[in-house]
C-alpha positions as CSV (number, residue, x, y, z in Angstrom):
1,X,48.4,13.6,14.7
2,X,45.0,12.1,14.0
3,X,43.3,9.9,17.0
4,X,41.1,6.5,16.3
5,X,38.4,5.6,18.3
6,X,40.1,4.0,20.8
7,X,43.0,6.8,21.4
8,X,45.8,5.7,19.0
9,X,47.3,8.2,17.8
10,X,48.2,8.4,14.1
11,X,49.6,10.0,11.6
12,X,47.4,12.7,9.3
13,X,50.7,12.5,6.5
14,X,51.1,8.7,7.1
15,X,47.0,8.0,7.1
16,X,46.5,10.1,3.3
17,X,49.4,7.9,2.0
18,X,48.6,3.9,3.0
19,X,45.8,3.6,4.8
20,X,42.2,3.7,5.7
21,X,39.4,3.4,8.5
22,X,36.8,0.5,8.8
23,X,34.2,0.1,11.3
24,X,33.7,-2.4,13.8
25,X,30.3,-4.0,13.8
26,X,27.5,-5.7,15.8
27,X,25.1,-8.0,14.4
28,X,22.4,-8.4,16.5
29,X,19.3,-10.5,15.8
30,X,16.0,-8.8,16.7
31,X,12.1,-9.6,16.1
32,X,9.7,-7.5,15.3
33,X,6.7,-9.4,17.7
34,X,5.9,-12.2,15.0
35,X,7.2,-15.5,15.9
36,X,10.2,-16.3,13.5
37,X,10.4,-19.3,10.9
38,X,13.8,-19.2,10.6
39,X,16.1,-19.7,13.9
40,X,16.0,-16.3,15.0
41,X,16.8,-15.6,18.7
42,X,16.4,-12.5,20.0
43,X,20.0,-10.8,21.9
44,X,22.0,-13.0,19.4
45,X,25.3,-11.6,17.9
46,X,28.6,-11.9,16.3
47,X,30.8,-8.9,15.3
48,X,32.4,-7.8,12.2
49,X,36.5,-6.9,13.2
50,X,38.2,-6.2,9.7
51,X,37.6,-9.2,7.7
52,X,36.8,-11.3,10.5
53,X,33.3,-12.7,11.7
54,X,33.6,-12.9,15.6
55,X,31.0,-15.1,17.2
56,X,30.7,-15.6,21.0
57,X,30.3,-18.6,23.0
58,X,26.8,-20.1,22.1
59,X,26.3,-17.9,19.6
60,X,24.6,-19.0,16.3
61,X,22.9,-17.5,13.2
62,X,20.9,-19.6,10.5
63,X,23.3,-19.2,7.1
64,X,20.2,-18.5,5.0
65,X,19.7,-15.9,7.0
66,X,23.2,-14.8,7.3
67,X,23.5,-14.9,3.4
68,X,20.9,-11.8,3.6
69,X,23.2,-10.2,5.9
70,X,26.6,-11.0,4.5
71,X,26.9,-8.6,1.1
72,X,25.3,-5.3,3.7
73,X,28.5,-5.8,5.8
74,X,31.6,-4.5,3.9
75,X,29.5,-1.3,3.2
76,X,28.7,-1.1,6.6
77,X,32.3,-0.9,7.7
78,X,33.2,1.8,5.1
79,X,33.2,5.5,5.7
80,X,29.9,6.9,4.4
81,X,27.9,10.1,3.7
82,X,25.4,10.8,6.5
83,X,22.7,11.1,4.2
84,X,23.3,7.8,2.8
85,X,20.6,5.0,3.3
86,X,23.8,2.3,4.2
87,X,24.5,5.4,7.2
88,X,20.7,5.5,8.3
89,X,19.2,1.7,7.6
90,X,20.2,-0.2,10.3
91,X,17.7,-3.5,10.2
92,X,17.8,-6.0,7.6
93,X,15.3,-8.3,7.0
94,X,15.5,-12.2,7.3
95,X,15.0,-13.4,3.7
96,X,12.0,-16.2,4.2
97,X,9.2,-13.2,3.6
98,X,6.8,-15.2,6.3
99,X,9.2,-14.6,9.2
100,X,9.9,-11.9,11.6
101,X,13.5,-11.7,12.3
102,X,16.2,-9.3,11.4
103,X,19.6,-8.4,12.0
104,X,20.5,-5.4,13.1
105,X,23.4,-3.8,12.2
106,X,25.4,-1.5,14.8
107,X,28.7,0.2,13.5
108,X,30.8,0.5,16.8
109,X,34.1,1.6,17.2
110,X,36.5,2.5,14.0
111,X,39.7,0.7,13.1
112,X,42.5,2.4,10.9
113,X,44.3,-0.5,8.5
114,X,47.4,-0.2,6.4
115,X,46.8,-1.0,2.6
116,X,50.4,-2.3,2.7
117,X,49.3,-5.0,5.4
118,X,45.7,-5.8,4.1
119,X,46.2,-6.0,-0.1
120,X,47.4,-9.2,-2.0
121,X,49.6,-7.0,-4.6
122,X,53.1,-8.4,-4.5
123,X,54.8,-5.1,-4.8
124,X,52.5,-3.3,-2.5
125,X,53.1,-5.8,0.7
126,X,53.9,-5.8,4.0
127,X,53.1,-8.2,6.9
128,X,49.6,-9.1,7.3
129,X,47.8,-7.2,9.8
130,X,46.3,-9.9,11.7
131,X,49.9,-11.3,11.8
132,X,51.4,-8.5,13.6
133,X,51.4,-8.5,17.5
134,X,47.8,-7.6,18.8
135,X,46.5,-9.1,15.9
136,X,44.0,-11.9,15.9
């Protein structure tokens, strides 16, 4: 048996056969000490559970700037060589080249998914993960 971040156990057979791991993430909106154009405060976050973009109460994050952001994420989330920039490079830069806010991108906890419950293939289907109970 194979153990997940937070102490499920799983199957090593059952993991090589229909499944994979994905990161959890935090997106966190930092300046670099000029004052942003864009509406960058600093502390800022959402998270990145799956497929899902999880924002707390309050929380907000300009869309242009987000659209920077958004294509980094799945990468993020994947299971990469150490020596990899997408392992190393953590900031990203807001797009608007006159302002001084990024996001920075924390991978936190991984998440094991079943390709049965997360692909769109008739044959290959199960019940949605985020359908199951626990799932949100």
């Amino acid at each position: 048996m194979a153990e997940d971040a937070d102490g499920t156990e799983r199957d090593s057979a059952a993991e090589a056969g229909d499944g994979f791991w994905l990161y959890d993430l935090k997106v966190e909106t930092v300046l670099d000490g000029r004052t942003p154009v864009c509406r960058h405060i600093e502390g800022e976050s959402f998270a990145v559970e799956g497929e899902a973009l999880v924002f707390g109460k309050g929380q907000r994050i300009s869309m242009y700037a987000l659209a920077a952001v958004l294509p980094l994420l799945p990468a993020k989330q994947r299971l990469t060589s150490p020596n990899d920039w997408i392992s190393t490079d953590a900031e990203v830069a807001c797009p608007d080249p006159h302002c001084g806010g990024r996001f920075r991108i924390t991978r936190t906890k991984k998440r094991w998914f079943s390709h049965s419950e997360t692909t769109g293939l008739p044959d290959q289907r199960s019940t949605p993960y985020w359908l199951k109970e626990g799932g949100q």
